[in-house]
C-alpha positions in Angstrom: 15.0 -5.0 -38.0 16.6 -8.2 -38.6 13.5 -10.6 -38.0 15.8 -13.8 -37.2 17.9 -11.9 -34.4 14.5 -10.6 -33.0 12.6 -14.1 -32.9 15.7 -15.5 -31.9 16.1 -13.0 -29.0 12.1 -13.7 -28.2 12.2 -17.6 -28.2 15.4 -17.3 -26.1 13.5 -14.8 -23.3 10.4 -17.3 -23.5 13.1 -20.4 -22.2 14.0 -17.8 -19.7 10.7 -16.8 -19.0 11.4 -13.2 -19.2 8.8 -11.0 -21.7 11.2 -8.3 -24.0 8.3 -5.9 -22.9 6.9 -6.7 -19.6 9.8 -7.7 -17.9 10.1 -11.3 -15.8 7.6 -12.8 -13.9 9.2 -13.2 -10.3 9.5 -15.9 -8.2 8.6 -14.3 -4.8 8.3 -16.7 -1.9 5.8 -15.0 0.9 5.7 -16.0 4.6 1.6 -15.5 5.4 -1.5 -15.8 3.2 -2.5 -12.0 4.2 0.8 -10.5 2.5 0.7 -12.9 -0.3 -2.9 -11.9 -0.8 -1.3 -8.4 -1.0 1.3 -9.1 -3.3 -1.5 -10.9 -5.4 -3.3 -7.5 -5.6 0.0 -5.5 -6.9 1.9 -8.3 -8.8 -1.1 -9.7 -10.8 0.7 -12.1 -13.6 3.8 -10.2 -13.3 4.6 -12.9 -9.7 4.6 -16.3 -8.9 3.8 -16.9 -5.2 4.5 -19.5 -2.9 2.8 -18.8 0.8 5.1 -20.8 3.5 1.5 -20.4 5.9 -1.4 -21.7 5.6 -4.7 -19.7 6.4 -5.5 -21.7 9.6 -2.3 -22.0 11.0 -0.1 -20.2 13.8 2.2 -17.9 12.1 4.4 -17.7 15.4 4.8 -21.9 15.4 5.4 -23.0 11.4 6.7 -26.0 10.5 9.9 -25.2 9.0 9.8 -28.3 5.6 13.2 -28.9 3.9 10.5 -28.1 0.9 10.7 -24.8 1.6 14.3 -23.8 1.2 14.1 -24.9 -1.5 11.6 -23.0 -2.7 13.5 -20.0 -1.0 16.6 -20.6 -3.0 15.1 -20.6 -6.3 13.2 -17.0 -5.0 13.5 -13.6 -7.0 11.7 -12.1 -3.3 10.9 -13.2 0.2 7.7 -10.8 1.3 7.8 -11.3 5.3 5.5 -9.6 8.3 9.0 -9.0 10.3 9.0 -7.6 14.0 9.4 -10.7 14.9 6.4 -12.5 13.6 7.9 -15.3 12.1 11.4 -15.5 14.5 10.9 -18.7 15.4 11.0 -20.5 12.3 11.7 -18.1 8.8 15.5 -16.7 9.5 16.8 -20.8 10.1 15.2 -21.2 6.5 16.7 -18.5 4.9 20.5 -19.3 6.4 19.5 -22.3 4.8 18.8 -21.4 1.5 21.8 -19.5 1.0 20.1 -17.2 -1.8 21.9 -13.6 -1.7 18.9 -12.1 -3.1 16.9 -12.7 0.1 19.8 -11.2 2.3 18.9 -8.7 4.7 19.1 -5.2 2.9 19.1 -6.6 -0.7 16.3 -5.9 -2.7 14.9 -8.8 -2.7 14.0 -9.0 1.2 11.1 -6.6 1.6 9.9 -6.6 5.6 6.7 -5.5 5.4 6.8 -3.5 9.1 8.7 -0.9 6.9 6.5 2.3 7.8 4.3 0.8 10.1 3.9 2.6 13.2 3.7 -0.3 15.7 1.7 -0.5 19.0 2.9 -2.0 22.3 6.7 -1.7 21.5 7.7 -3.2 25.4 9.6 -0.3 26.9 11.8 -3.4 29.1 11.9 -7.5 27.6 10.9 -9.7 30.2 9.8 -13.3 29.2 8.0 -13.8 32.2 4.7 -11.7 30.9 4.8 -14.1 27.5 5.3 -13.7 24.3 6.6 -10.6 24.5 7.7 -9.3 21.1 10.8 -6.7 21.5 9.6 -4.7 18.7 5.9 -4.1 19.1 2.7 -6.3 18.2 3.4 -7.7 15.1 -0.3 -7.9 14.3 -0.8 -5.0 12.2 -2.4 -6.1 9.1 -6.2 -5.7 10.1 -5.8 -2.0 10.4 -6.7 -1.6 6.8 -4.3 1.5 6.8 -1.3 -0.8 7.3 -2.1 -3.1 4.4 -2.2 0.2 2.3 1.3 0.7 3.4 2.4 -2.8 3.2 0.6 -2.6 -0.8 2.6 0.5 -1.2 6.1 -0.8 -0.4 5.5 -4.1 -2.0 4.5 -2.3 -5.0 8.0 -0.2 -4.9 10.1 -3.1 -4.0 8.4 -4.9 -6.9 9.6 -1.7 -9.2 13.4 -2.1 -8.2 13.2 -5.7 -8.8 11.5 -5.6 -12.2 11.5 -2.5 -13.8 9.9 -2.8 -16.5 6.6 -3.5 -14.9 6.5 -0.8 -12.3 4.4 0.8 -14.7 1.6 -2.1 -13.8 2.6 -2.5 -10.0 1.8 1.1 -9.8 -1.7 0.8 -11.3 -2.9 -2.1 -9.3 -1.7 -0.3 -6.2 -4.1 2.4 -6.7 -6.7 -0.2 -8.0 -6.2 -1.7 -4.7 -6.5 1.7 -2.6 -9.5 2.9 -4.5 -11.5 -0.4 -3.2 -10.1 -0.5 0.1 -10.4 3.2 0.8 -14.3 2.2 -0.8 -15.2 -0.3 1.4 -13.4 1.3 4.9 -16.2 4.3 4.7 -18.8 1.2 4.6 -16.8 -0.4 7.5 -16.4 2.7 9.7 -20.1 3.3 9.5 -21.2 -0.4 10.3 -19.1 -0.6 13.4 -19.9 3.3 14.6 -23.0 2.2 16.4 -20.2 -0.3 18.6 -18.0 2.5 19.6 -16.2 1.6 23.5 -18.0 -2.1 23.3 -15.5 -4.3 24.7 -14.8 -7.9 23.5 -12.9 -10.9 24.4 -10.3 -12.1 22.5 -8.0 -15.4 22.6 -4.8 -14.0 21.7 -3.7 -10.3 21.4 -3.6 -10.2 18.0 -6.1 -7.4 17.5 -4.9 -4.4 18.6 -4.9 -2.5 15.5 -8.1 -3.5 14.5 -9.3 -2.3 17.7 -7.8 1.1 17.4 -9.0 1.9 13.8 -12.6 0.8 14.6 -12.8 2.0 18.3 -14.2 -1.8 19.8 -11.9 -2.5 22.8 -10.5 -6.1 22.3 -8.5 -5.9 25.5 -9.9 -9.0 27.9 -8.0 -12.1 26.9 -8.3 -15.8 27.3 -4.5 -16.5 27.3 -3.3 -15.0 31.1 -0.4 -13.9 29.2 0.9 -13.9 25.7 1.2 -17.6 23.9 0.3 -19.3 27.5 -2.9 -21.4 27.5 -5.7 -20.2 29.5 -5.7 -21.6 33.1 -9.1 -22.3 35.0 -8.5 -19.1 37.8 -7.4 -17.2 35.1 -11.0 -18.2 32.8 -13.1 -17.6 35.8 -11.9 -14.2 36.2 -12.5 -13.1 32.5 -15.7 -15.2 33.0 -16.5 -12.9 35.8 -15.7 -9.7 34.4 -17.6 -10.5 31.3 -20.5 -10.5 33.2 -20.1 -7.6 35.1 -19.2 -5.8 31.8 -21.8 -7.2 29.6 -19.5 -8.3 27.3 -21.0 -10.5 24.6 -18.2 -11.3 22.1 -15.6 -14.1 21.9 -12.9 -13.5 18.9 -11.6 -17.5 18.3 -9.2 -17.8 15.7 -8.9 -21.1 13.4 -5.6 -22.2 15.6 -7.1 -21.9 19.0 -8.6 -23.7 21.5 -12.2 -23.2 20.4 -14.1 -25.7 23.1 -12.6 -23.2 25.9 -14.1 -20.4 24.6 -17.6 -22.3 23.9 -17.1 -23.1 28.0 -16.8 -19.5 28.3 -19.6 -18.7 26.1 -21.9 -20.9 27.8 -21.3 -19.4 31.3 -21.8 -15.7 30.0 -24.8 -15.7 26.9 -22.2 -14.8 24.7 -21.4 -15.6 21.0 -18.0 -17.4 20.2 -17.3 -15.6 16.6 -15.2 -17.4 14.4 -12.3 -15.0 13.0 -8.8 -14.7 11.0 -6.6 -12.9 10.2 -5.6 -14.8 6.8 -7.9 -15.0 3.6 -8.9 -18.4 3.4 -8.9 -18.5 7.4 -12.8 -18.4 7.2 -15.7 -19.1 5.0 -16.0 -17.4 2.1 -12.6 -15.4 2.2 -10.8 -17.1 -0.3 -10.4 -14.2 -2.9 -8.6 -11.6 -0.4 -7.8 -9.4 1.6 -10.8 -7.0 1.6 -13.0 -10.1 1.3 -11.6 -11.3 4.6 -12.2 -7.7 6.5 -15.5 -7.6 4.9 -16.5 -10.5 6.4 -14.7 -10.0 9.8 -16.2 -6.4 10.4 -19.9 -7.6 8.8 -19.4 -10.8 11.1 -18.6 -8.2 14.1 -21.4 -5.7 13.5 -23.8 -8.5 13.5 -22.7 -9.9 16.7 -22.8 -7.0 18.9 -25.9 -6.1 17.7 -27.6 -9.4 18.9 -28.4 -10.9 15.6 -25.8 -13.7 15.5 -27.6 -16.7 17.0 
């Protein structure tokens, strides 16, 4: 081997900071800290991620910063929830950025919905019963099933865009299965005592939580989709909480959480403190399983009257 083409080939992929045998480290820009904790779990030190969300904020109302198109236009990858999560502020941003990699249908846009089977797809759009979103609850990540297929086809768009690492991105993918499928035997149990218990929510974003752990989240504060809580519409859920015995509030970091302590106060029950997003709550920094740990253990405690 001629040693002087080979260092010179080496020092030239360190300035482009591309490894001869691991392949580059991508750039992948990521729209909410639940996927980004996901593509942390399958891209290791292979990615470079910049989260456009942070854990306590709305991921329907972002505040689009010129920062981040420029962030966008330097991306390898944009990793977004799609069906319509972030409408409202992502697709301005990437017109903006003008990067063809993050075109729709290029490699480098990966739309997590791919695969998931979403619930409450509206079968007519009509803005007058809220946030309606035309192709089903967007919500989907706290069914830990759907983060196994988000992992998967993060993990395969990952291969196309750096081949030379699939290898890596394959391994941490079942890494990541092996603990999830660990801990959602664990999860399943804690929650089986809770089966049909019904619980109050803010928002609807818990349908598929609800359906993989069999607690009905289906009494909400919001009279309809994104439309604050009005007092006739509180007193009724206030009134059907007590004639249900239901003893849960979900509050996420981004709502209102005085009007569901008002609620609380008029029914005995507990106002529990939830996210969707690692870093959303206490102690939930390191993940995505770390998060649903502590949501489900949070949960089990709760309905079983120990939460004071």
């Amino acid at each position: 081997m001629n040693m002087k083409l080979y260092f010179s080939g080496l020092f030239l992929a360190t300035l482009l900071g591309v490894s001869p045998e691991c392949g580059a480290v991508l750039n992948v820009v990521v729209s909410t800290p639940d996927l980004a904790a996901i593509v942390r779990e399958i891209g290791g030190a292979h990615v470079d991620i910049t989260t456009l969300t942070r854990p306590t904020e709305d991921p329907h109302f972002v505040d689009a910063k010129p920062s981040f198109i420029v962030k966008l236009n330097k991306a390898d990858a944009i990793v977004e929830g799609g069906a319509e999560l972030e409408i409202g502020w992502l697709p301005g941003l990437l017109d903006q950025a003008r990067n063809p990699k993050l075109a729709a249908g290029a490699p480098g846009h990966i739309a997590c919905n791919q695969g998931i089977q979403l619930l409450e797809v509206p079968t007519t759009l009509d803005r007058s019963k809220g946030d309606i979103h035309a192709a089903g609850n967007p919500h989907y990540m706290m069914d830990p099933l759907n983060a196994k297929i988000v992992a998967a086809h993060v993990a395969e768009s990952f291969c196309k865009l750096d081949a030379p690492s699939c290898a890596t991105y394959r391994a941490n993918l079942a890494k990541f299965n092996g603990a999830l499928d660990a801990k959602l035997e664990t999860w399943l149990k804690l929650l089986a005592p809770y089966q049909g218990q019904r619980i109050v929510s803010f928002h609807n974003s818990w349908p598929y939580f609800s359906a993989r752990f069999g607690v009905k989240i289906d009494v909400f504060m919001e009279p309809k989709p994104g439309i604050p809580p009005t007092p006739t519409h509180l007193a009724e859920v206030i009134q059907l909480m007590k004639s249900e015995k239901i003893h849960v509030i979900f509050v996420e970091p981004f709502l209102n959480r005085r009007t569901a302590e008002t609620v609380a106060r008029n029914t005995g029950a507990v106002v529990l403190d939830v996210s969707q997003f690692p870093g959303g709550m206490k102690n939930t920094q390191e993940g995505y399983i770390q998060l649903l740990d502590q949501v489900v253990n949070n949960l089990g405690k709760a309905l079983g009257g120990q939460t004071k």
